[in-house]
Structures are given as structure tokens and as C-alpha cells.
N, C-alpha and C positions, 0 to 999 in steps of 0.2 A: 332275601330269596334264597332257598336251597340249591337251588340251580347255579347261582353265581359262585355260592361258599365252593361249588361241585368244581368251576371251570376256574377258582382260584387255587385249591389244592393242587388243580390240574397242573396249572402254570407252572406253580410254587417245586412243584418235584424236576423239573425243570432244571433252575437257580443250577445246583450244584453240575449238572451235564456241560452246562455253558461252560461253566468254572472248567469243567474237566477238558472240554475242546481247546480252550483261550491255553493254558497247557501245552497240550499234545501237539497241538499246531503250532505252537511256537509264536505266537502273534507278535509279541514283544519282538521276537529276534528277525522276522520278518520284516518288519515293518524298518528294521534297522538295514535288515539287508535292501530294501527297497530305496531306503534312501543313499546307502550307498552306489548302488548300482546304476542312479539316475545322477549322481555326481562323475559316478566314468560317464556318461552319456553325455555328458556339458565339456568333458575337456576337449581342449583344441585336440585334432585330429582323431577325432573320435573314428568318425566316420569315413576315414582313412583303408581301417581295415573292414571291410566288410562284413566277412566272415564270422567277426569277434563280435561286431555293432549289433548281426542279427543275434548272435547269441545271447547278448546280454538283455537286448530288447524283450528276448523272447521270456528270459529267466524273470526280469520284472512284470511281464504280463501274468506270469502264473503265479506269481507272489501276492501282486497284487488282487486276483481272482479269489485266494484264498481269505485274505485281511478283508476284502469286500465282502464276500460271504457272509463271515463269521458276526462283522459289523452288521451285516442287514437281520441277523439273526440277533440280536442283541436288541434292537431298534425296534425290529419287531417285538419281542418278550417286554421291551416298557411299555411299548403301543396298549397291546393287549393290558397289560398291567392298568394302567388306565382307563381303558375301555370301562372294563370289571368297575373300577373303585366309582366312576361316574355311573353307571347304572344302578351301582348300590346308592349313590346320594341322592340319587334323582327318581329311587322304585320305578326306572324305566324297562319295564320288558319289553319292547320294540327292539331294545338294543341286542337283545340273547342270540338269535339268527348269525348275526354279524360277527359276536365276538366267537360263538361256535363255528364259523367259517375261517378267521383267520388261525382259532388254534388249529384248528384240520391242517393249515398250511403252515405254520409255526413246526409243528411238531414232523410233517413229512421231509419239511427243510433239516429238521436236530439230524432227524434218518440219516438224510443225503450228506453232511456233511460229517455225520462220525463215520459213513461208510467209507466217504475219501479219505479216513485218516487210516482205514485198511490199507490205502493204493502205496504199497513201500515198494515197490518190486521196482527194479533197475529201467525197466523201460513201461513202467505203467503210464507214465503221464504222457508216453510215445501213442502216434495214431497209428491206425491197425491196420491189416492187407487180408483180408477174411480169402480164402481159397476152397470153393466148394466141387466137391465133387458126387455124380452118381452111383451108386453101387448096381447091384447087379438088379434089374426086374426091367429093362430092357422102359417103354413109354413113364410107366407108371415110378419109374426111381428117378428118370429126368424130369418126370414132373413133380416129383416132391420135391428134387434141389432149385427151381427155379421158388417154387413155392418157401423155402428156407430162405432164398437170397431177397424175396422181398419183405420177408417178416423180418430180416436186421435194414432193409430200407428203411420199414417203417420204422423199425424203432430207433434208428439214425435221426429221423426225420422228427419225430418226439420230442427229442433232446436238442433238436437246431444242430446239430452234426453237416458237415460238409460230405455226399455222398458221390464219389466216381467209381465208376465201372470199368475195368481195366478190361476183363476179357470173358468173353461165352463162349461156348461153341454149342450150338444147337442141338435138338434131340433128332430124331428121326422124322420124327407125329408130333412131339410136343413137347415141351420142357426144353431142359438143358443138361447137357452132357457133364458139362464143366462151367465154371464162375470162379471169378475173381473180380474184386472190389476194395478200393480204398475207405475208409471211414477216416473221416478229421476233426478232432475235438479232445478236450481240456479230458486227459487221465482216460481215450476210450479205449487203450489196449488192456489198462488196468480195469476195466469193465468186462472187456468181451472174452478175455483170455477162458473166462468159463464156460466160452461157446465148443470150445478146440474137443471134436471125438466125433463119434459116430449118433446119429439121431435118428431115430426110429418113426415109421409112418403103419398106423393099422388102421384101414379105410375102407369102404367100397368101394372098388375103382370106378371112375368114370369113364374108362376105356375098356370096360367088361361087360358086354349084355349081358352076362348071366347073370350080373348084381353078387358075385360071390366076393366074400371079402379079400383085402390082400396086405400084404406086409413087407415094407417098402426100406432101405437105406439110401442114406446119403452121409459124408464125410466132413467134416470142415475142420481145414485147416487157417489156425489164427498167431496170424507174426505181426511183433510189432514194427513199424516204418524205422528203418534206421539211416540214422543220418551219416555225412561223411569223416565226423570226428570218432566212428566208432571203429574200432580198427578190424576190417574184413581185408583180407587181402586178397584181391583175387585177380590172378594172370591174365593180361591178353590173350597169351595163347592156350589159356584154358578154358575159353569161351571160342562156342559156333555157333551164331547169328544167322536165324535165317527167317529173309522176307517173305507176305503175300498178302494177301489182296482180304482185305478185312472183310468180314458176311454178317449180314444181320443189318436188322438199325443201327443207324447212327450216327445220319447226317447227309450229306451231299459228297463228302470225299469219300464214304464209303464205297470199295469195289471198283472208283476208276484208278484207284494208283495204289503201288505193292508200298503202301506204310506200313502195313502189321506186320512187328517181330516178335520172331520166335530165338531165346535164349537158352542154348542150353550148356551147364557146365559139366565139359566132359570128365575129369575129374571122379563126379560125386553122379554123372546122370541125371540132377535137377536140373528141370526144363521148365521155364517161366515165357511167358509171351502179354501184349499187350496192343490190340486193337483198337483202341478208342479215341484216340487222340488225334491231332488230324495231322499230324508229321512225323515219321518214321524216328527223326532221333526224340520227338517227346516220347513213343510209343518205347523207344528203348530206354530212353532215363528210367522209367515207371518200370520196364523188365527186369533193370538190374537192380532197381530200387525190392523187387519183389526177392532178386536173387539173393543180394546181400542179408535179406530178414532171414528167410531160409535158412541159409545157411548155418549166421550167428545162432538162431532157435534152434536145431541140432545139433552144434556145438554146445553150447550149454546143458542142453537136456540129457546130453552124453557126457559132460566133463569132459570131453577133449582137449586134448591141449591144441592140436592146430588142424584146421581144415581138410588140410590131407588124411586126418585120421577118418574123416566123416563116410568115407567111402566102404561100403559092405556092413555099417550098422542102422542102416534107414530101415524104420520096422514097414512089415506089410501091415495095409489095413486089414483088421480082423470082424468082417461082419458078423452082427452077433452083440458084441461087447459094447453096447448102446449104453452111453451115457445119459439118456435120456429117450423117451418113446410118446409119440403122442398119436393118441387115440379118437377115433372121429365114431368107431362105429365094434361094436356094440352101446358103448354108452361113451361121455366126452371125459376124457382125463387129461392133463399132462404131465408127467412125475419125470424129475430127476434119480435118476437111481444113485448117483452120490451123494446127495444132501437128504436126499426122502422126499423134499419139496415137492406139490404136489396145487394145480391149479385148474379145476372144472372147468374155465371158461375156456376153450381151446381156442375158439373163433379171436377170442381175444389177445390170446398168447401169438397168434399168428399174424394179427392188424400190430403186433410190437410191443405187448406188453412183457416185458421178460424182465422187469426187475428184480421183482419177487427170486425167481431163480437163480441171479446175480450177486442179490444179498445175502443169500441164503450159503452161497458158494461161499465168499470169501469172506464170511463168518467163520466158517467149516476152515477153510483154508488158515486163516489166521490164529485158529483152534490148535493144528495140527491133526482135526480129523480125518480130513483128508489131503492129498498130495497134489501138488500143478501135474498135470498130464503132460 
């Protein structure tokens, strides 16, 4: 059958990617570090030190994630290899459906896991702290950031991502002023970091009788979660802490006790806050957890040498300079203006489909086309 020679060429161009991932990934040496690092896990007093045991635990889970991948990727390619060679002995076209379905899924797996062999970056395999904020059109900009903060839910939620809400503050009429939120998952800083800039909205409002169209900003800011081996130093007495009384959903402690804090380092003027939690010091772990990211992410983006430097070069947001614009009305677009990327479905770009625009990014990125913002 034509069709099967079609879906074995298909395979067959394959062979040499594997080869090139099994490589790049380092399987072999992986696989050596795994078994080393489950041999400190056996010695007596392992679990002595804490601190160490998580870490080490944590280093073998993403090791192992990886040599699991790459193996079910392999597994599959014979599968299918098989599949093929029995339809061919057996002149069964029943089978073509079947094997056309799992290369669909063969081949979206080679995607996803040469795109993670992009994720080099120091704190890519770190979970994320998305910070969103309104720009100026007063209903209509706070409700396109509430509208932004649930299209990375969904697509949080796509990928089985762990998703917390650290903090909102309300619109007026509707939306949200401000957002912040946790995202937890294997490489998702190394994903979303191509969310970071400003994001365009052209619509007809729904807060307009006149039906005229309008054109919307909101901001996001995207730092990876850093832990405490990473060296932030940051003073007692350069932090004011201040409590109140959390607003909005979010449970039953909401509103009767001042758990929500508010952090702000006087220093640099970054102010982080965290409402969600149901006890003032979990609300402030998650604050300074926010502070710390900050912090290090303007450090770096600055090549400063120390924290102190950070003060007097925090840019202003510049509305306007949209990384991105998505269009509901004259016709439906989404385009990245750094990559060109470009995806008609918008309703779908907004239920979380944002791959597309992610691989496109750190393709570009990895190119040196273009530059981390």
C-alpha cells in the first residue's frame, strides 16, 4: 500500500533526530548521574540533612523525567515501526487510522522534547511568579488583565501545572487592577519567560454602548521562583511589612483577619504582596519568595554586580512597545511581533493555546534572532 511506504518514509526520517536527542540530552551520562545520586540517597544519614536530601531528590526527579521521555519516545518509534510492517503482511487497512494517530503523537512528542533541549537558561527548569498588571483604559485594561491571567491558567492547566494565585486587586466595574500567580512545573520558567512585556488588546468593548472599537494594554511581569541556595541578600531592615485584610474570593478567612501582606523593599521601591494563603506568615513566605525573584531578574538583566546597584535603573513601562497584540475585531489575528508568529484562532489562543508562540520564541531566541527581554 502507498500509504504505509508514505507513514514509513515518515518514521524513517525520524531514526537520525532520536540519534541526535539521545546526544544532546546526554542519556548515557544521565542515566549515570541518576544512579549516582540514588546511591547518596541509601547512605546512612542521608536524611539527616534536609536541605541536601531535598535537593538531591529533586535533581533525580528531573533527570529521571528526562531519560523517561526520551525512553517512551524510542518505544514508541518501534511501536509504530511495527505497527507499519504488520499491516504491510497482513494488506490490513483497518490498521492506517491507528498508526496515522500515533505518529500525530510520535512526532508532537520529537517537538516537545527537542524544544526542552532549548531550556539552557540558569533558572529555566525553576517555576514561575507571572505578575500582571493594567495599563491605562481605566474598565476595559482591567479586564483584559484578568482576561491574560486566565488564558496562562488555562494553559497551566493543559500541561497539569500546579496553579496559585498569590494576589489581585480588583477593578472598579470589572477586571483586575493587578495579578500575581504562581505556576509549578518541570522547565515552566523556561516556557513562559516569552510571556514577559506588554500585550496588546483591539476589541469592541463590552463596556461601550456605542459598539466603537477600543485598544487595550496590560503588562506581565515573568521571574523565575528562587530558592534559598540562591544568593539574594536582602536586610531586615531593608524590608516594611505591611498587614490587611485580604478582599475578593478566597475562602472563609478571607476579610476576618489582617493575613494579607504587603512587602515592600525600601532600597529599590519593589513592593510584592500576597493575599491568598490562609496565614499571614505563609502570605509573607510567597511575598519574599516574589521579592527575591525580582530582585535577582533586575540584577541580571542589568549585570549588576550587587543589589544596591538596582535602585534608579528600573525601566518604566512603555505602552505602545507590544510584544504581542491580539485582535478580536475587525477580523481575529494573534501576531507576535518578535517572532512574526501569527495564529487566526484567538478564542483559542486565549482557552491556552500558546505553544505555538513559545516555540517560535525560543527558536528565535536560541538563533540569536532575537534577545531575552
Amino acid at each position: 500500500m502507498l500509504i504505509l511506504d508514505d507513514f514509513k518514509q515518515e518514521l524513517s526520517a525520524f531514526e537520525p533526530k532520536l540519534k541526535e536527542l539521545h546526544e544532546v540530552l546526554d542519556i548515557e551520562g544521565k542515566k549515570a548521574q541518576i544512579k549516582e545520586l540514588e546511591e547518596q540517597s541509601a547512605a546512612p544519614g542521608f536524611w539527616d540533612d534536609a536541605e541536601n536530601s531535598h535537593k538531591v531528590l529533586k535533581k533525580t526527579s528531573s533527570l529521571k523525567s528526562i531519560v523517561t521521555k526520551y525512553e517512551k519516545l524510542k518505544a514508541s518509534y518501534d511501536d509504530i515501526s511495527v505497527m507499519i510492517e504488520l499491516a504491510a503482511e497482513e494488506d490490513d487497512e483497518s490498521i492506517l487510522p491507528d498508526i496515522k494517530q500515533e505518529l500525530a503523537g510520535f512526532t508532537k512528542s520529537v517537538d516537545d522534547l527537542t524544544l526542552a533541549t532549548l531550556l539552557t537558561g540558569k533558572y529555566d527548569a525553576n517555576n514561575v511568579i507571572l505578575t500582571l498588571h493594567a495599563g491605562t483604559g481605566g474598565t476595559e485594561a482591567q479586564d483584559w488583565t484578568e482576561m491574560l491571567m486566565r488564558m496562562y491558567h488555562h494553559w497551566a492547566d493543559s500541561r497539569g501545572f500546579k496553579t496559585t494565585v498569590l494576589s489581585t486587586l480588583e477593578g472598579n466595574d470589572a477586571g483586575i487592577k493587578m495579578g500575581s500567580m504562581m505556576i509549578e512545573g518541570e522547565n515552566v520558567y523556561g516556557y513562559l519567560k516569552s510571556e514577559a512585556g506588554i500585550h496588546r488588546l483591539v476589541r469592541v468593548s463590552p463596556f461601550d454602548a456605542s459598539g466603537s472599537r477600543h485598544t487595550s494594554f496590560a503588562a506581565v511581569d515573568v521571574m523565575p521562583e528562587i530558592d534559598d541556595s540562591t544568593d539574594v541578600e536582602i536586610r531586615p531592615e531593608d524590608i516594611k511589612m505591611d498587614v490587611f485584610r485580604s478582599s475578593g474570593a478566597g475562602g472563609q478567612h478571607i476579610n476576618k483577619t489582617s493575613s494579607a501582606v504587603r512587602l515592600t523593599h525600601i532600597p529599590t521601591g519593589i513592593v510584592t504582596s500576597c493575599q491568598t494563603q490562609r496565614s499571614q506568615v505563609q502570605n509573607r513566605d510567597f511575598a519574599m519568595k516574589m521579592l527575591k525573584a525580582k530582585l535577582m531578574e533586575i540584577k541580571e538583566r542589568e549585570h549588576l554586580e550587587t543589589i544596591a546597584d538596582i535602585k534608579g535603573v528600573q525601566k518604566e513601562i512603555a505602552w505602545g512597545a507590544q510584544i504581542r497584540s491580539y485582535v478580536f475585531m475587525p477580523y481575529t489575528l494573534v501576531k507576535d511581533h518578535r517572532t512574526g508568529y501569527e495564529q487566526g484562532n484567538v478564542n483559542a489562543v486565549m482557552d491556552g493555546d500558546l505553544d505555538g508562540f513559545i516555540n517560535a520564541y525560543l527558536k528565535a531566541l536560541s538563533m540569536g534572532q532575537i534577545q531575552k527581554s
